[in-house]
TORZA-543909 format. One record per residue: residue number from 1; x, y, z of N, C-alpha, C in turn. Coordinates in pm, 1 decimal, always signed. Last residue first. Layout:
BEGIN
@seq:NUM; n_xx:X; n_yy:Y; n_zz:Z; ca_xx:X; ca_yy:Y; ca_zz:Z; c_xx:X; c_yy:Y; c_zz:Z
...
//
This chain:
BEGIN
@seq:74; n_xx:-1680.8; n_yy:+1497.0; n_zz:-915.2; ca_xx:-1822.7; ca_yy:+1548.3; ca_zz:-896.1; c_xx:-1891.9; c_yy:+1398.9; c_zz:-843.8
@seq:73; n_xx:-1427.1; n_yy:+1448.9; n_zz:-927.1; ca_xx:-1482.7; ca_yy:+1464.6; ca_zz:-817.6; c_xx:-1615.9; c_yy:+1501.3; c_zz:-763.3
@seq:72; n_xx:-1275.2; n_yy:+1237.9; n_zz:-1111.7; ca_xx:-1331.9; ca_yy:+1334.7; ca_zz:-1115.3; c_xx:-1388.9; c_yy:+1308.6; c_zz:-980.1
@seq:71; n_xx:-915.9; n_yy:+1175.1; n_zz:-1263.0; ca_xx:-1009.4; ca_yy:+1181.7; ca_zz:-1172.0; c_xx:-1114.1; c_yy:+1291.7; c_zz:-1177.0
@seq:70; n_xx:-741.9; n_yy:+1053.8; n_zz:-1552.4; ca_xx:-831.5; ca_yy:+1106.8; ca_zz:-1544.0; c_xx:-961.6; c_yy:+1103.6; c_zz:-1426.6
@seq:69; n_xx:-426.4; n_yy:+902.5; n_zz:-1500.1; ca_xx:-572.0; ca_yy:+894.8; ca_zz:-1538.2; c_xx:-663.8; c_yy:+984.7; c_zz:-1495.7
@seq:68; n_xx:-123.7; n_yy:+791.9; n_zz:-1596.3; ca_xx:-154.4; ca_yy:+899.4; ca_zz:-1572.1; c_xx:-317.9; c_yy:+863.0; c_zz:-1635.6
@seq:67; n_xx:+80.6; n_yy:+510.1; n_zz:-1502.9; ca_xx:-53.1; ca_yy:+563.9; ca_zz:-1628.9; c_xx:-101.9; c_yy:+676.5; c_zz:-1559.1
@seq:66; n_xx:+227.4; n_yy:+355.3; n_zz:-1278.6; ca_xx:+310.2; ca_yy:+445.6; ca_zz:-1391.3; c_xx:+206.0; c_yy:+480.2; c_zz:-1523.1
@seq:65; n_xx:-15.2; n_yy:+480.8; n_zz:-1024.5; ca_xx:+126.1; ca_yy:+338.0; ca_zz:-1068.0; c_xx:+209.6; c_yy:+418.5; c_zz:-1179.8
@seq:64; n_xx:-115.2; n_yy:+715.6; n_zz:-1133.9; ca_xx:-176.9; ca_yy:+586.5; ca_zz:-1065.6; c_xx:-79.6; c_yy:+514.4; c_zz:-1160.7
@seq:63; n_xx:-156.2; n_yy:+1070.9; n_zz:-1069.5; ca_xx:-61.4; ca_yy:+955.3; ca_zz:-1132.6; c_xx:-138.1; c_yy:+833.0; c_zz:-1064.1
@seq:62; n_xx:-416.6; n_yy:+1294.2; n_zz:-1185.7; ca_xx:-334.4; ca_yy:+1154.0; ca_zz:-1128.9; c_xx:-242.3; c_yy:+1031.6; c_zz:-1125.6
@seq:61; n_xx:-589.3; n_yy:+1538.3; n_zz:-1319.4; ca_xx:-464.4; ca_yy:+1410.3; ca_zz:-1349.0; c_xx:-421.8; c_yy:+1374.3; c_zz:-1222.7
@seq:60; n_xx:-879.7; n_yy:+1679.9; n_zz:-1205.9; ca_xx:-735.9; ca_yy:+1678.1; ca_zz:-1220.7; c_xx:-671.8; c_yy:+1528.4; c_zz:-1262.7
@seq:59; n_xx:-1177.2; n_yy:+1844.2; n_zz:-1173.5; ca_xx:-1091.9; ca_yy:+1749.3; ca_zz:-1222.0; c_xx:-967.7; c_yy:+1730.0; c_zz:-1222.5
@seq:58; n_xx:-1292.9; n_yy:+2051.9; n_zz:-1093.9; ca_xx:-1265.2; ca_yy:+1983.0; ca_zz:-1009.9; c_xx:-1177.1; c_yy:+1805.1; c_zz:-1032.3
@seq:57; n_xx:-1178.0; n_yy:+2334.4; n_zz:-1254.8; ca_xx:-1265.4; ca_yy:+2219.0; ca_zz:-1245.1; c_xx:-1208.7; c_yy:+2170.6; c_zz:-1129.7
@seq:56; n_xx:-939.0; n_yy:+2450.2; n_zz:-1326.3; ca_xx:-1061.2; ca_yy:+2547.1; ca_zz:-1374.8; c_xx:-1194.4; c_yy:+2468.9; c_zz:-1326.2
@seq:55; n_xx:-704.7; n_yy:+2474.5; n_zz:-1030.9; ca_xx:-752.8; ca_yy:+2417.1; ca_zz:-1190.4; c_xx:-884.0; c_yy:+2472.7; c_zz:-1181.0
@seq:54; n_xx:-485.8; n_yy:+2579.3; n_zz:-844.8; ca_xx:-554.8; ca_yy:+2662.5; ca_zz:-966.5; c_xx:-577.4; c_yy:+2585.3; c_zz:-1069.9
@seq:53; n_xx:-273.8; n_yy:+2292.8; n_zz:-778.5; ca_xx:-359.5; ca_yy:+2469.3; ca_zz:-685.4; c_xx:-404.9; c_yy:+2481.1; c_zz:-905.4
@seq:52; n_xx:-183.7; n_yy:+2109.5; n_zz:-530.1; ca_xx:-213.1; ca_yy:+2093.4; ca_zz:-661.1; c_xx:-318.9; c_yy:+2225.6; c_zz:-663.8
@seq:51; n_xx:+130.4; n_yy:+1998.3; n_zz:-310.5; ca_xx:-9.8; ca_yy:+2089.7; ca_zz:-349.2; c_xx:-54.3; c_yy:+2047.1; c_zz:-458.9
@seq:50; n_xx:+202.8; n_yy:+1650.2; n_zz:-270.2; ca_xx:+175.6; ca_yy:+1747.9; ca_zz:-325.3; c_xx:+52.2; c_yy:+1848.8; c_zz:-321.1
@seq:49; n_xx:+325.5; n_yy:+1451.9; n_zz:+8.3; ca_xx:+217.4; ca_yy:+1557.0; ca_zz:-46.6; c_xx:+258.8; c_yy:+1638.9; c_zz:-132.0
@seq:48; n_xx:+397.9; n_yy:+1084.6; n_zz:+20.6; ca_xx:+441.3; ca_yy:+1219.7; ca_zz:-8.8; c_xx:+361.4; c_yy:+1344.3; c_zz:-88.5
@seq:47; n_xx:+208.7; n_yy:+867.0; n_zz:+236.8; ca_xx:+242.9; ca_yy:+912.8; ca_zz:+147.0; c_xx:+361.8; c_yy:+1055.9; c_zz:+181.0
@seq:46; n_xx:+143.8; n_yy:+505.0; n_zz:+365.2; ca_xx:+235.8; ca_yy:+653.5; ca_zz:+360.4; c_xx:+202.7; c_yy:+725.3; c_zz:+268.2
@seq:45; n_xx:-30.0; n_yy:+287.9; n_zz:+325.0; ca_xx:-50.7; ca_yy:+388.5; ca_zz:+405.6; c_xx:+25.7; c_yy:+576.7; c_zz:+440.4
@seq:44; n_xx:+134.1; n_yy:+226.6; n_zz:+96.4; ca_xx:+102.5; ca_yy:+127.5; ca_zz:+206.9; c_xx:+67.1; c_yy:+230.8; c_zz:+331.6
@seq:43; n_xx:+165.5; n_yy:+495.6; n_zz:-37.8; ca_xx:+260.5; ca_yy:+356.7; ca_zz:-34.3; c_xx:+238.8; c_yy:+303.9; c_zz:+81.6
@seq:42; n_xx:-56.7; n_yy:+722.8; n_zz:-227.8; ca_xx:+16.6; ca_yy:+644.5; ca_zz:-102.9; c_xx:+65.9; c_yy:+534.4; c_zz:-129.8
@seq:41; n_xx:+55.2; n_yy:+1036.9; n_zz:-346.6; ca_xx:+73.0; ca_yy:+905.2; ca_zz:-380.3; c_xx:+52.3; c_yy:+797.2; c_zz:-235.2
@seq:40; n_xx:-178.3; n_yy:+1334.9; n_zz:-335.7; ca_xx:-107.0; ca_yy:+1232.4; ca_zz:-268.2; c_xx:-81.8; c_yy:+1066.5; c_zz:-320.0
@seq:39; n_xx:-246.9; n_yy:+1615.8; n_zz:-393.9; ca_xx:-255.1; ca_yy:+1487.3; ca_zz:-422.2; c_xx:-160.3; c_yy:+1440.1; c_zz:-363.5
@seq:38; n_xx:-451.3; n_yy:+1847.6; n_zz:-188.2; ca_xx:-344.9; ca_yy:+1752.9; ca_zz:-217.6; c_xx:-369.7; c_yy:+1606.3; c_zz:-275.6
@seq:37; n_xx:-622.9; n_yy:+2158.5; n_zz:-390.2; ca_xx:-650.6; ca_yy:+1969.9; ca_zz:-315.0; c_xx:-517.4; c_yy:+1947.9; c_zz:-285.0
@seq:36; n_xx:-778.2; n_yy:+2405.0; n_zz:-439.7; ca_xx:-656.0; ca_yy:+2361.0; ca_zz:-408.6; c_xx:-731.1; c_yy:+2224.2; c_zz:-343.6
@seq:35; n_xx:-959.0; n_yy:+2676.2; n_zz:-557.0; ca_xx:-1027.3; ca_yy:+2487.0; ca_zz:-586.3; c_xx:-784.5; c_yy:+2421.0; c_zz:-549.1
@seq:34; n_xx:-1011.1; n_yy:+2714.2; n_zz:-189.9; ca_xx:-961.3; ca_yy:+2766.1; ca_zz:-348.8; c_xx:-1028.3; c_yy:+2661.2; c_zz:-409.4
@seq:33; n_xx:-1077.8; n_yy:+2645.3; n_zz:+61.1; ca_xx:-1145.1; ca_yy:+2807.4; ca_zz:-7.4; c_xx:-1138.5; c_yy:+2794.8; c_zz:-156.1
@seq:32; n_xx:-1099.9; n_yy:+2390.4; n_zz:+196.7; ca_xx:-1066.3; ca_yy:+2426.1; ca_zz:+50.5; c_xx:-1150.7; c_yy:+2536.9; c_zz:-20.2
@seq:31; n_xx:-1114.1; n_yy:+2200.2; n_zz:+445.7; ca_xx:-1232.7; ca_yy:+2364.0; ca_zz:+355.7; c_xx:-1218.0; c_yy:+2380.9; c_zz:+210.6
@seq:30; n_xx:-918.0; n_yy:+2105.8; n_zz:+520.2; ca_xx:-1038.9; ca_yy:+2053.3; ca_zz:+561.9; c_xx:-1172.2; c_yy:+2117.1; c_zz:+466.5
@seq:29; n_xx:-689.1; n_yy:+2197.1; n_zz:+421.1; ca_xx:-723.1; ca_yy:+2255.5; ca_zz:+586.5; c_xx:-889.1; c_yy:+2197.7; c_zz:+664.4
@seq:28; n_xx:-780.4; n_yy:+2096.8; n_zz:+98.3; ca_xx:-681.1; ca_yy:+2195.3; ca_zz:+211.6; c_xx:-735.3; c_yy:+2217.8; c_zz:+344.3
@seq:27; n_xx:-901.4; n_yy:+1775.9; n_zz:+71.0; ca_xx:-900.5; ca_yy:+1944.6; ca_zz:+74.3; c_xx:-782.0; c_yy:+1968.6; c_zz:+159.9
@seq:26; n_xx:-772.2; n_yy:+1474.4; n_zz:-86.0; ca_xx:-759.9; ca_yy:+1583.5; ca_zz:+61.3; c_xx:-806.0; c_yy:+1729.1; c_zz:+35.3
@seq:25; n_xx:-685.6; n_yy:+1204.5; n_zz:-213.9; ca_xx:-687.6; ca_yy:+1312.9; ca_zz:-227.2; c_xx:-814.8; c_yy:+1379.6; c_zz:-116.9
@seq:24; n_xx:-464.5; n_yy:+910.3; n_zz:-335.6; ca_xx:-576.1; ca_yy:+978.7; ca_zz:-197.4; c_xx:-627.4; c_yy:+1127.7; c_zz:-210.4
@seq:23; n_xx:-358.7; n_yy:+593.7; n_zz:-517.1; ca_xx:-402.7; ca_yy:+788.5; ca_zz:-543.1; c_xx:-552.6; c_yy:+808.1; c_zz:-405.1
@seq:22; n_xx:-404.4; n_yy:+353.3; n_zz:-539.4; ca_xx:-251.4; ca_yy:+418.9; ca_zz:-452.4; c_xx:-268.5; c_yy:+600.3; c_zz:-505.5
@seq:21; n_xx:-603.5; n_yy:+239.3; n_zz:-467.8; ca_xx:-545.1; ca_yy:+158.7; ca_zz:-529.7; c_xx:-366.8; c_yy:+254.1; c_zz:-451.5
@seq:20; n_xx:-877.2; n_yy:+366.6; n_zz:-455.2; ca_xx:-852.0; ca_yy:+209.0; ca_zz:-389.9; c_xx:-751.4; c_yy:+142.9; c_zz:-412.2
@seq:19; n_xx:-867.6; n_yy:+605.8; n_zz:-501.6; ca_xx:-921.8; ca_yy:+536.9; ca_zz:-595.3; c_xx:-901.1; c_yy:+387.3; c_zz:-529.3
@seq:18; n_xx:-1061.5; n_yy:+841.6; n_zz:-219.3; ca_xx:-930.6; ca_yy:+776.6; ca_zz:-300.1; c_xx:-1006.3; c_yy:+660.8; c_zz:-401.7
@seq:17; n_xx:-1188.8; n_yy:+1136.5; n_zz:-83.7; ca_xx:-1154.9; ca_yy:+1037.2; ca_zz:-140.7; c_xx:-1051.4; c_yy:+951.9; c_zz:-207.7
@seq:16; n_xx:-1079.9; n_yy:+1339.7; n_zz:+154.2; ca_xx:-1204.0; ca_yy:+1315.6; ca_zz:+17.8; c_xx:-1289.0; c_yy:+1189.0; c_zz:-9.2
@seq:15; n_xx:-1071.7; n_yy:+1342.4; n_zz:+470.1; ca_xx:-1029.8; ca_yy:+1298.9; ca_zz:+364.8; c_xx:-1149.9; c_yy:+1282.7; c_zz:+247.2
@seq:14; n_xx:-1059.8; n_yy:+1452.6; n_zz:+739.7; ca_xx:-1103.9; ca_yy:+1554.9; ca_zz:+581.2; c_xx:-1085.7; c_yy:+1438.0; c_zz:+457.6
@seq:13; n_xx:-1080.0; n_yy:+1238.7; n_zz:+890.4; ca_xx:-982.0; ca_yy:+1358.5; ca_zz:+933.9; c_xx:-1017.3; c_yy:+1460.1; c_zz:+820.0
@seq:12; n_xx:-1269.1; n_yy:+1061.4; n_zz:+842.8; ca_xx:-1244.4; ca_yy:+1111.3; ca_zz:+944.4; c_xx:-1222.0; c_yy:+1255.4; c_zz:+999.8
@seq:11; n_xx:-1055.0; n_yy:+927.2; n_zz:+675.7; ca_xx:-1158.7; ca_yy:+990.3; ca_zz:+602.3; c_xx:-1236.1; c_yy:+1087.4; c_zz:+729.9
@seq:10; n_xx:-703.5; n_yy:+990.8; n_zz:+798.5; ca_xx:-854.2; ca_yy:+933.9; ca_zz:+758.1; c_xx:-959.9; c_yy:+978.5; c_zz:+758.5
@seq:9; n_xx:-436.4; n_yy:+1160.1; n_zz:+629.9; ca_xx:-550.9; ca_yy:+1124.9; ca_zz:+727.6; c_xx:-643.4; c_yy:+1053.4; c_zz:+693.2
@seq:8; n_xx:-127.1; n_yy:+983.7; n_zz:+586.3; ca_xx:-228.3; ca_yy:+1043.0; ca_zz:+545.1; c_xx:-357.5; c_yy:+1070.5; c_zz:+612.5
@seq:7; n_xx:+211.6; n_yy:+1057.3; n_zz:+729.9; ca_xx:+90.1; ca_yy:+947.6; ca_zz:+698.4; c_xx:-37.4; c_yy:+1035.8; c_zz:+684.7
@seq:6; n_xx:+370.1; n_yy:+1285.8; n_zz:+791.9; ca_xx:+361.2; ca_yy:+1213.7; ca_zz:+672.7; c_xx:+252.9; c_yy:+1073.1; c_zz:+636.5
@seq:5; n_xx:+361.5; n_yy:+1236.6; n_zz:+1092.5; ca_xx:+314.4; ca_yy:+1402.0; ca_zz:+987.3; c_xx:+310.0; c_yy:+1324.4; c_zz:+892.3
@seq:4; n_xx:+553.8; n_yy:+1038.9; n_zz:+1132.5; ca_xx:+377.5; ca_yy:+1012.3; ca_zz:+1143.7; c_xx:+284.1; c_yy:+1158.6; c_zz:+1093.7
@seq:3; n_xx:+784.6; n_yy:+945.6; n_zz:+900.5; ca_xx:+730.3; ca_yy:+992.6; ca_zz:+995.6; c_xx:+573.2; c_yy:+1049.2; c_zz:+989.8
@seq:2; n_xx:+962.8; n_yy:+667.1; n_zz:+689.0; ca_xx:+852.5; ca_yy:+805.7; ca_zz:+709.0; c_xx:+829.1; c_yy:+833.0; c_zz:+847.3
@seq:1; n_xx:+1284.1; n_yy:+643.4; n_zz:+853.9; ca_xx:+1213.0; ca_yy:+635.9; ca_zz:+726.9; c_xx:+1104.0; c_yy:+743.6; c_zz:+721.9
//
């Protein structure tokens, strides 16, 4: 099934933040030169990574469950 590359890090490890529910989100490499994040869906601790590269803000869409919502990171 998943493998342990595929589980998400803990806050620990770079982790941003998350909404408490099933959206995690991650700088790149820990730094995030760009404004690049991964979003990440998690499923009971798993997830599958998306890049998410070149927004004008630190804002971005999120899927959460099946409603697309409005995260901010300031």
């Amino acid at each position: 099934m998943c493998e342990d590359r595929n589980r998400f890090p803990e806050p620990e490890d770079g982790l941003m933040d998350h909404d408490g529910e099933n959206v995690r989100f991650a700088p790149v490499g820990g730094h995030a030169p760009d404004r690049e994040v991964f979003l990440a869906s998690a499923l009971n601790g798993w997830v599958p990574q998306q890049s998410v590269k070149d927004f004008s803000s630190a804002t971005i869409w999120a899927r959460r469950n099946v409603v697309m919502s409005l995260v901010d990171f300031s």
